[in-house]
N, C-alpha and C positions, 0 to 999 in steps of 0.2 A: 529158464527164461524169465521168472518172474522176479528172481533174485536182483536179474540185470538190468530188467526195467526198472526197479524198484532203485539198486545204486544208481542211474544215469540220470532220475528222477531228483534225488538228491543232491547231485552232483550240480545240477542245472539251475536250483536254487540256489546251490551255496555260490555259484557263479554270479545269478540276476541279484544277488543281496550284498552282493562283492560290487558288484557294478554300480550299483545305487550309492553304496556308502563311495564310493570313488568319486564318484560326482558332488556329493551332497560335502565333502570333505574339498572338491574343488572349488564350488563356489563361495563355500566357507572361505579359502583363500584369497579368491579375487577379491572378494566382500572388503580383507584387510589390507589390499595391496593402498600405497598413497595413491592418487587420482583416479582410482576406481571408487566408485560412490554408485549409490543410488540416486535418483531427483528426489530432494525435500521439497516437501509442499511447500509451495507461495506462501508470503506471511500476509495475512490480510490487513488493509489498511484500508481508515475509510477516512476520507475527506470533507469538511463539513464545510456548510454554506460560510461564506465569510461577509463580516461586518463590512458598511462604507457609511464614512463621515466625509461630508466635504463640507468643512470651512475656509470654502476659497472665496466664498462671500460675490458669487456673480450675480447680477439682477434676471438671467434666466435659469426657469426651472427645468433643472435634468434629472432629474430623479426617477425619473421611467427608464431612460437611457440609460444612466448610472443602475442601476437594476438589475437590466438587461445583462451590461458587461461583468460585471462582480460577478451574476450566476454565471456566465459564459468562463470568467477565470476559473473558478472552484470546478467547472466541468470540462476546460482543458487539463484541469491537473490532474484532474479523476483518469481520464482520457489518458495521458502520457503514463499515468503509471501502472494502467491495467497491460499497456501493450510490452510491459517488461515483463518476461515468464515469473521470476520472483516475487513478485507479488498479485494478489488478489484483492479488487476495491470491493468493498462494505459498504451499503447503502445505511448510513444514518437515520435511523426512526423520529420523531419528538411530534408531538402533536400540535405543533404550529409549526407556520414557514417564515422566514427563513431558520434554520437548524444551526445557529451562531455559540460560539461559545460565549458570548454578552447575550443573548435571549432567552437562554437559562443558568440557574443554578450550575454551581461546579459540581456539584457531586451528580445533579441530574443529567448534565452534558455526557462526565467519566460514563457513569451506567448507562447511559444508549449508546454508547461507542463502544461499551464492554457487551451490554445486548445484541448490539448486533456481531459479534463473535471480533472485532478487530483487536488487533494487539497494540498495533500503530494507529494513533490519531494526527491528522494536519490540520490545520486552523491560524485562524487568524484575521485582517483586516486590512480593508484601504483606507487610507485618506487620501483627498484630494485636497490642496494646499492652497495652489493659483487655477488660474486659469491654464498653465501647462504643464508643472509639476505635481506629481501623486506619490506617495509610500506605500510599501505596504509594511507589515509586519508579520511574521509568517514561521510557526512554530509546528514542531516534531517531537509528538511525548508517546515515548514508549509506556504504553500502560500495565507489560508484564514486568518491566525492570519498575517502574513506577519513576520512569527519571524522563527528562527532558532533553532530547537528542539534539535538538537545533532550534535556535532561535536565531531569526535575519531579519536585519531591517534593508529593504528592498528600497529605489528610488526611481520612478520613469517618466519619463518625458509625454506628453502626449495624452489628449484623452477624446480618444478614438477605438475604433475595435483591435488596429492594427498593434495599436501600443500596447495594450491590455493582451495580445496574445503573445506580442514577443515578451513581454512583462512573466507570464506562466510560461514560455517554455525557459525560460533562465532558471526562475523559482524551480521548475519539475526536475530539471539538471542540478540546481543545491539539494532537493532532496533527496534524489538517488545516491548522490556520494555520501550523504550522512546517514544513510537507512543500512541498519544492518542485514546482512541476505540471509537468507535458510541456512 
């Protein structure tokens, strides 16, 4: 009786070790099948406050205003691009505000953008021209290839809130197609 227990006992392992590797040798293969993938983490990208210059030369001061809307841009973009799973936004550190890549140093901008873990930085500026034409200028540097993905000069009518957010969601639409995904 003990013989038997003892082979069936054997028998049942070399079965559960059989079974294991069977598995462990099947997900190995889904793992290589094409469009079987795992999710790659979001690429983290942070977007920084952007510059405004208006020399549209008006006799009223908007500079509160104009303020107001630049940070509202930089935070619809921030906005549009978290709500894409592929990416992850990165708050920008620097110890003054606004956080512009003209308010610091280039290399001190790169290291708070690299400090805060981003791979991808966005940046750049408005100007305001007249009284109803504005630019912007509006750039994409991958900071792990160390190269510059997108640079757009941008052009909108209107200087209003409504302008300035259709203004960002066009820009957040050029950046998604130039940003590379996981």
């Amino acid at each position: 009786m003990m013989k038997t227990a003892t082979r069936w006992g054997a028998l049942s392992f070399r079965n559960a070790a059989g079974a294991v590797l069977t598995v462990l040798f099947a997900v190995a293969a889904l793992s290589l099948q094409p469009g079987v993938s795992l999710a790659a983490a979001p690429i983290a990208v942070a977007v920084a406050d952007f510059d405004y210059f208006d020399s549209s030369g008006e006799v009223a001061d908007q500079s509160a205003e104009h303020r107001t809307r630049v940070a509202s841009f930089a935070a619809l973009l921030r906005d549009n691009l978290a709500a894409e799973a592929d990416y992850r936004v990165v708050p920008i550190e620097c110890p003054d505000r606004p956080c512009t890549a003209t308010s610091m140093s280039q290399d001190v901008f790169i290291a708070a953008a690299r400090k805060a873990g981003a791979r991808l930085v966005v940046y750049g500026g408005i100007r305001k021209m007249s009284t109803l034409v504005q630019w912007g200028e509006i750039q994409l540097l991958d900071l792990e290839a160390e190269k510059l993905l997108m640079r757009r000069t941008v052009t909108f009518r209107g200087d209003n809130d409504a302008a300035y957010r259709h203004a960002a969601n066009f820009v957040s639409d050029q950046l998604k197609e130039a940003m590379p995904k996981p």
